[in-house]
VMD Tcl script that draws the C-alpha trace (Angstrom):
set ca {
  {122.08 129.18 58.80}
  {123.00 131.52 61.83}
  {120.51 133.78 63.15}
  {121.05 137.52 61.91}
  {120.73 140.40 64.88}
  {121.37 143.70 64.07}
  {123.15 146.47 66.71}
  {120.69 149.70 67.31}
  {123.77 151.89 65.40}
  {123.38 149.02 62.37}
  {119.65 150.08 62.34}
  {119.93 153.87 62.29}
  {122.46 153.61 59.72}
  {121.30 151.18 57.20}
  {117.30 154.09 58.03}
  {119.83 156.90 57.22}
  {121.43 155.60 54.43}
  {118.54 153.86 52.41}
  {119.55 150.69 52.84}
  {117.03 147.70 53.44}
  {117.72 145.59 56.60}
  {117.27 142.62 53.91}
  {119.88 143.16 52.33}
  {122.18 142.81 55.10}
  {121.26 138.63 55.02}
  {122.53 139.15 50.82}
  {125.38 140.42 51.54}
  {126.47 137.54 54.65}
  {124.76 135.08 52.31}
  {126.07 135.56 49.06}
  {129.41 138.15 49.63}
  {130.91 139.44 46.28}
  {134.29 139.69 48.64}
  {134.74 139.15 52.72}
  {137.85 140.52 54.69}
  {138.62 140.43 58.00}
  {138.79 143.76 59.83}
  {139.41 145.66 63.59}
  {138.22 144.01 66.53}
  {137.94 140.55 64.88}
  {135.01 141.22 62.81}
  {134.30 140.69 59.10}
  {133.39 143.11 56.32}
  {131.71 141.80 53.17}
  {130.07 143.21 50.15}
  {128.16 143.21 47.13}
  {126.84 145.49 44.60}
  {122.91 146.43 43.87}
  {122.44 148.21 41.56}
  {124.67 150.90 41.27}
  {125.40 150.29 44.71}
  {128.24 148.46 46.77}
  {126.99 147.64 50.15}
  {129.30 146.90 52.85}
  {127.82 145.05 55.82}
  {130.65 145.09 58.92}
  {129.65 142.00 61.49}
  {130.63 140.10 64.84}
  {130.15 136.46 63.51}
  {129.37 134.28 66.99}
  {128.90 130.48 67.58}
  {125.02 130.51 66.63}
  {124.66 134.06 65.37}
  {125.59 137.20 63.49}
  {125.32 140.69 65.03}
  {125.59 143.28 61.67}
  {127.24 146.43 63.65}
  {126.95 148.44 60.99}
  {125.90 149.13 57.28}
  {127.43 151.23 54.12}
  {126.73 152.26 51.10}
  {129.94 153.05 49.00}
  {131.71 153.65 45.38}
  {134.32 151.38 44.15}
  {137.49 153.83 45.18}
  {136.35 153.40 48.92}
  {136.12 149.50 48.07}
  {139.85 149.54 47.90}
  {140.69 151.97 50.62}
  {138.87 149.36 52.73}
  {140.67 146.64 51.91}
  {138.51 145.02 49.10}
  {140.68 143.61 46.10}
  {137.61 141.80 44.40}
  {136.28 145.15 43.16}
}
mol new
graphics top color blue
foreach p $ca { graphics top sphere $p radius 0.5 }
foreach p [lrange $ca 0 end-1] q [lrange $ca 1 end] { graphics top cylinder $p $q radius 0.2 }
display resetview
């Protein structure tokens, strides 16, 4: 399993937004849905709750750097890119 590393932005965000750092590993791990995205990175998600949690990540030889985290309804799913909603 790669090591997890979040950016300072990813940190602020996922304080601002409610959302536990944990569940950023949940949402790599164990993806409802994963698309690739600008700038070569990944977006994945998967719901809690009522939730949908997006996590957007750099995915490196030994590690993953989450750049930033989301908390969104299913109509922004699909404007993303998500088909799996």
């Amino acid at each position: 399993m790669k090591k997890i590393i979040f950016s300072k932005h990813a940190l602020e965000r996922a304080r601002e937004r409610g959302i536990p750092e944990e569940w950023a590993a949940e949402v790599i791990n164990h993806a409802e849905e994963t698309i690739n995205v600008k700038f070569g990175r990944k977006a994945s998600f998967r719901k809690f709750g009522r939730s949908y949690v997006v996590v957007i990540y750099e995915q490196g030889i030994d590690k993953i750097v989450v750049v930033t985290m989301l908390k969104v309804d299913r109509e922004r799913l699909k404007r993303y890119g998500f088909s799996r909603v």
